[in-house]
C-alpha positions in Angstrom: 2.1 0.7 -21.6 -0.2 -0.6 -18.8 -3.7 0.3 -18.4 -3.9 2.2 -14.7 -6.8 -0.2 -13.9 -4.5 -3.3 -14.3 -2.2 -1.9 -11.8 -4.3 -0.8 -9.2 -7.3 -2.5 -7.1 -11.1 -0.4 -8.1 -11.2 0.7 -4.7 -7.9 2.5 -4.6 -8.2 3.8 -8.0 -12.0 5.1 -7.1 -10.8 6.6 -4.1 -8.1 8.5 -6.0 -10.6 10.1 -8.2 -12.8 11.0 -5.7 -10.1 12.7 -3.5 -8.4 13.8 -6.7 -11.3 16.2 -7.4 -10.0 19.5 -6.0 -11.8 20.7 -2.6 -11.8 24.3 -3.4 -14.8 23.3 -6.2 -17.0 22.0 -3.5 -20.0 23.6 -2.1 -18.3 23.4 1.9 -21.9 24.0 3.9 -24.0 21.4 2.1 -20.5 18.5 3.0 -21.0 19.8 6.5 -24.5 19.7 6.2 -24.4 16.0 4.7 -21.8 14.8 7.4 -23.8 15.9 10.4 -26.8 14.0 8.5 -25.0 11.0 8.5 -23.7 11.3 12.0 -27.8 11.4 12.8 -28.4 8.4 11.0 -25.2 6.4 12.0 -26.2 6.9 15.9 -28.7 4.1 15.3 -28.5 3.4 11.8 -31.5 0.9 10.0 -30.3 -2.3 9.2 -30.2 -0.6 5.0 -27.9 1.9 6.4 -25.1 0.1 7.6 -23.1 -0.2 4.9 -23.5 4.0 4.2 -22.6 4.4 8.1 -19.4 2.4 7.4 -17.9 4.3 4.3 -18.8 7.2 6.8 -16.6 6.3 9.5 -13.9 5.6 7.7 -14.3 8.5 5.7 -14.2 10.7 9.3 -11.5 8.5 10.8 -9.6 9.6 7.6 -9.8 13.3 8.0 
């Protein structure tokens, strides 16, 4: 049998384990809280926070 990790790129099996993890479990005010936060900062983001603003946006254009 082949190993999952062979078989798939790390993004793509990261980002099934992160959207794997069932919603219902998640504290829903504090990932609202955290995605108007990151709106804030991504209006004019520091040149450190780019990379965070981009995993942002395409986490929102996702949704």
């Amino acid at each position: 049998m082949r190993r999952i990790a062979a078989l798939l790129p790390l993004p793509l099996a990261v980002g099934g384990l992160v959207f794997g993890v069932p919603l219902a479990g998640l504290p829903m005010s504090e990932l609202q809280a955290l995605n108007r936060e990151l709106g804030r900062l991504c209006r004019r983001p520091p040149p450190e926070a780019l990379t965070v603003c981009r995993i942002h946006a395409r986490l929102v254009r996702s949704i």
